[in-house]
C-alpha positions in Angstrom: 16.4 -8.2 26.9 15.1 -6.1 30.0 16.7 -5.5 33.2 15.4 -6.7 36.5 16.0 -3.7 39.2 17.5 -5.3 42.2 14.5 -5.2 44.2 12.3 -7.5 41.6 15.3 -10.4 41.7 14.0 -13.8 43.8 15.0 -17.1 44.1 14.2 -19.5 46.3 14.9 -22.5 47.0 15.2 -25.6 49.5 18.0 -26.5 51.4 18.5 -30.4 50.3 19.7 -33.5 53.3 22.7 -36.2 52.5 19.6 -38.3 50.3 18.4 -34.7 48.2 15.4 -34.2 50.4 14.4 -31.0 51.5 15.2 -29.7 55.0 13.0 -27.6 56.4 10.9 -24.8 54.7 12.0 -23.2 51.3 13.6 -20.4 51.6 13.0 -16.8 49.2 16.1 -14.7 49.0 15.4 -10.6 47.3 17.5 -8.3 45.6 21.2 -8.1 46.3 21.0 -11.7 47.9 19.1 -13.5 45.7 21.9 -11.9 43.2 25.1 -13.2 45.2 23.1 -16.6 45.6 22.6 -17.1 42.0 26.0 -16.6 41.4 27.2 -18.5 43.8 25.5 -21.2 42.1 26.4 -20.5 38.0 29.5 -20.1 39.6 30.1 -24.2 41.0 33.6 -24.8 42.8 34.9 -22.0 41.3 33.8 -19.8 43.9 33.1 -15.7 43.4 34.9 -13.0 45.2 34.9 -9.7 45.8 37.3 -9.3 42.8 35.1 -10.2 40.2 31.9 -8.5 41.7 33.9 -5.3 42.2 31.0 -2.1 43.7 28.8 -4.8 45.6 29.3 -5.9 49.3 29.8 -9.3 48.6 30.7 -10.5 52.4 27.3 -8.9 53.5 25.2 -10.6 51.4 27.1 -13.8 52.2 26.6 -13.4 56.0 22.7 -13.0 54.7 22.9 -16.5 52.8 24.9 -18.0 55.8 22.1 -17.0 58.3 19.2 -18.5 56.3 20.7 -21.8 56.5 22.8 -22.4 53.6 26.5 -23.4 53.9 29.3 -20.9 52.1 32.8 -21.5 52.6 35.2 -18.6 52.4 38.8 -19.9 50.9 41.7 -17.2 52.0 43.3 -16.6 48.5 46.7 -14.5 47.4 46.3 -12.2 44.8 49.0 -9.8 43.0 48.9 -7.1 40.7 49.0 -3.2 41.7 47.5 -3.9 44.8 49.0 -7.3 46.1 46.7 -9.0 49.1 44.7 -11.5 50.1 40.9 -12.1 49.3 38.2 -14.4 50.2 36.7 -16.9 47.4 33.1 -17.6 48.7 32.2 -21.3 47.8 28.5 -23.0 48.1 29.1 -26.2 50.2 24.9 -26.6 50.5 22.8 -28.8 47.7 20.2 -26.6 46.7 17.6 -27.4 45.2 16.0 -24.4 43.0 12.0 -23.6 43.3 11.9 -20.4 41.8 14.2 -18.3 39.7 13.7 -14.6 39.2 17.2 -13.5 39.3 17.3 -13.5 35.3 15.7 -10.9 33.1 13.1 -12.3 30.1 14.1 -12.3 26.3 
């Protein structure tokens, strides 16, 4: 299996209504985006965070998603450990509906 470099990873997709029709124009999200996004999705109501994505900046490329249009919620959550805090757990709230998937690499 090959590696995409972050700058060939796309997706795009459509932003779906209450009856799964699109709103609006499709919408093509690159690299480090169309990363987060495609997690975001595999990863349901589970949510991501910064936790298990440690070296990216997740909130950035959330704020990216956010302004195109697409709904993330960010769930305060407690954590312990070494370093006891609080973190956010980013959760899709939009239906998506997706057109074109790049953010895999090919067999």
């Amino acid at each position: 299996m090959t590696e995409l470099s972050s700058r060939q990873q796309t997706i795009r997709v459509n932003i779906l209504n209450d009856n799964n029709e699109p709103c609006g124009f499709p919408v093509t999200f690159v690299g480090r985006e169309a990363y987060t996004l495609r997690k975001l999705i595999d990863a349901g109501e589970r949510g991501i965070s910064s936790l298990d994505h440690i070296g990216i900046r997740l909130s950035h490329y959330v704020l990216k998603i956010r302004r195109a249009g697409i709904t993330v919620e960010t769930v305060p959550t407690s954590h312990g450990g070494a370093f006891p805090g609080h973190h956010g757990v980013y959760k899709l709230r939009s239906r998506l509906r997706v057109i074109e998937d790049k953010t895999r690499a090919a067999a």
